[in-house]
C-alpha positions in Angstrom: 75.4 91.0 98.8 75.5 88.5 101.6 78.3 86.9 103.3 79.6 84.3 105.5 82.8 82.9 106.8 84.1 79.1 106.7 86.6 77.9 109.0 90.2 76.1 107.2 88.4 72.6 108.1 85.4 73.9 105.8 87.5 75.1 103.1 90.0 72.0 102.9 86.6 69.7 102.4 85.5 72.5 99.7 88.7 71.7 98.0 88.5 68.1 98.0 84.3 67.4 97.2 83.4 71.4 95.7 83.6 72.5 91.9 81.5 75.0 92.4 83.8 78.1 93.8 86.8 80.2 93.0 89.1 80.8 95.9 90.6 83.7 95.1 94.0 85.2 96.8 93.4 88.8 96.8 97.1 89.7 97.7 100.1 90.9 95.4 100.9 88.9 93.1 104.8 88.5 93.6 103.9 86.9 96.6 101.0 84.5 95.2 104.0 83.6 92.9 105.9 82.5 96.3 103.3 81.1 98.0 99.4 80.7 97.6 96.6 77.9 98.7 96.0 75.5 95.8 93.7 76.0 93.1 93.8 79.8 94.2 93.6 82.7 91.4 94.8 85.8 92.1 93.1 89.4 91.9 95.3 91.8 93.8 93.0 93.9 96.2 95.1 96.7 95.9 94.9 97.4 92.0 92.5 99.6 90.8 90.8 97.3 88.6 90.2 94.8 91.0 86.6 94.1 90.3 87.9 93.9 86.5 90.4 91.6 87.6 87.6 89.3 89.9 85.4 89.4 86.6 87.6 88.4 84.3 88.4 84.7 86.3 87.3 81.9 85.1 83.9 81.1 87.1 81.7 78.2 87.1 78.1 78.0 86.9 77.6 79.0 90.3 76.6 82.2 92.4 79.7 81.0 94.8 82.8 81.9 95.2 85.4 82.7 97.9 88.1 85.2 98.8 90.9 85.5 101.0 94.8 85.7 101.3 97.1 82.8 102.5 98.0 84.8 105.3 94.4 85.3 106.2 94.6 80.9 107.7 91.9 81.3 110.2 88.7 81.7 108.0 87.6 82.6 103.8 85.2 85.0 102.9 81.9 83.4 100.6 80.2 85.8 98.7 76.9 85.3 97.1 77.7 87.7 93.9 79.5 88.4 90.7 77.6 91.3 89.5 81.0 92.9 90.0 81.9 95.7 87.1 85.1 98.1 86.2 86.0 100.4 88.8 87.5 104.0 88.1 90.3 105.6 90.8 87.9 108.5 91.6 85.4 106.0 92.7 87.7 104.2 94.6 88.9 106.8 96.2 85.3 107.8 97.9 84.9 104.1 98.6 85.3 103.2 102.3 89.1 102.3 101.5 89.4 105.8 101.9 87.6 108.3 102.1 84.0 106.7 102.6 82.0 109.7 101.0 78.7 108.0 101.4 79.1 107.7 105.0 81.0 110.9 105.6 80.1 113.1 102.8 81.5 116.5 104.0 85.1 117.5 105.5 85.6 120.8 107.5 88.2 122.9 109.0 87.1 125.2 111.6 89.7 128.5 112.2 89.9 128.9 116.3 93.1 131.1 116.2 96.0 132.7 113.9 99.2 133.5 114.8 101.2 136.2 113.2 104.5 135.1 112.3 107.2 138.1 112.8 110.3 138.3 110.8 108.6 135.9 107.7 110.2 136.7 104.7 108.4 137.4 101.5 106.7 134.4 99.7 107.2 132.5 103.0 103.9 131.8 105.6 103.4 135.2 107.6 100.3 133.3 109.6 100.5 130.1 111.5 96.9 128.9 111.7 95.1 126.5 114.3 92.0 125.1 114.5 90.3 121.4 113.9 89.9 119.1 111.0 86.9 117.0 110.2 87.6 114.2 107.7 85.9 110.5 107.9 83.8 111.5 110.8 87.2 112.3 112.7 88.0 115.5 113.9 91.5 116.1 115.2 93.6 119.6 116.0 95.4 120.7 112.7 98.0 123.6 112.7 99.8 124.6 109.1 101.2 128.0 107.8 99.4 130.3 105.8 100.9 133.1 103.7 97.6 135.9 104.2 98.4 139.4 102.8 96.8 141.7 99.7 98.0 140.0 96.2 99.0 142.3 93.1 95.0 143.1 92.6 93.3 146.2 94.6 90.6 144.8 96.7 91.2 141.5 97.1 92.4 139.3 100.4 94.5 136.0 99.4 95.1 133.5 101.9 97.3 130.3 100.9 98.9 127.6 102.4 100.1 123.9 101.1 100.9 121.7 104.0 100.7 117.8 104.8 98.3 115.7 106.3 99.1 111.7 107.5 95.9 110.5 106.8 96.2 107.2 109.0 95.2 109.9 112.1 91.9 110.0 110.4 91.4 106.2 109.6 92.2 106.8 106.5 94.2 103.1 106.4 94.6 101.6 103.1 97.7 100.7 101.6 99.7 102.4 105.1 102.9 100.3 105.8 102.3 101.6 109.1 99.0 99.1 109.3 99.3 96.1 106.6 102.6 94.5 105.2 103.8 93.1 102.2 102.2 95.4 100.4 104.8 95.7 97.5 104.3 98.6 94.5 101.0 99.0 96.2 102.2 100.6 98.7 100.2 104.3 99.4 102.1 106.7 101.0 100.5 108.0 104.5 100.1 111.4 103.4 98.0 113.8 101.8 98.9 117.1 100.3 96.7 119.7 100.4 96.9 123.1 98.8 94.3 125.9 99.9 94.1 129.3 98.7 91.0 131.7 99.4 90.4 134.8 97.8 88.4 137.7 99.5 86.6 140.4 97.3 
């Protein structure tokens, strides 16, 4: 898939002469209701059937077509494709939107210290660990509580801990109201839960 950008100059002389294209406004659509260029369709970028969506428009014989935003005034996307098919949320979620498995297909914690944590009362973390988190090729300092003790079985070791992450700290971006706006019900909250438990035999 190739790409190339036009300026507002080229695009307003693709309006006037071109039948060719689609211009498609790829933000929410309450706000393509408001306000969006003219002859624009909408496909909101942020669903998860958004290729479904771009598939589904009503194309002309052509390989062309462009895609952009209103509020994106400076220059439109071309793309030179439509072999665009359904996309599942599992796959979207290893796509670069967030976590970019192709690129970055491992995440890893490395342990550099516990803490015992005196006083802790049953069922509560007894261990505050520390080490450093790997995630989207970005590795950052990451310190959570850990319950670590001998469970109801003989023999065993459990360690468990559930704990937060904001995922923006590790370019995980999409959908963060910290980075984009008008975002609406697509709106993804910045963090990640994560729920770890690690039995020893």
């Amino acid at each position: 898939m190739s790409t190339s950008l036009i300026t507002r100059e080229e695009l307003k002389q693709w309006l006037a002469q071109r039948s060719d294209f689609v211009l498609i406004d790829t933000g929410v659509l309450e706000y393509f209701q408001t306000s969006h260029l003219p002859k624009a369709q909408n496909a909101c970028v942020y669903e998860v059937d958004f290729l479904n969506q771009v598939d589904s428009l009503a194309f002309p014989d052509s390989t062309t077509n462009v895609r952009g935003t209103p509020f994106q005034s400076s220059s439109m996307v071309r793309v030179r494709s439509r072999s665009l098919r359904g996309l599942l949320l599992i796959r979207h979620l290893q796509s670069e939107d967030f976590f970019d498995v192709a690129r970055y297909s491992e995440a890893r914690f490395i342990i550099e210290a516990f803490q015992f944590q005196s006083g802790a009362t049953e069922g509560r973390p007894n261990y505050q660990v520390q080490g450093r988190f790997l995630l989207r090729g970005v590795e950052r300092p990451l310190s959570f509580g850990a319950f670590i003790g001998q469970p109801f079985e003989e023999n065993k070791l459990l360690a468990r801990a559930h704990f937060d992450i904001d995922r923006t700290e590790w370019g995980v971006l999409y959908g963060s109201g910290k980075f984009y706006e008008k975002l609406g019900k697509h709106l993804v909250n910045d963090y990640i839960s994560l729920d770890l438990k690690i039995v020893a035999v």
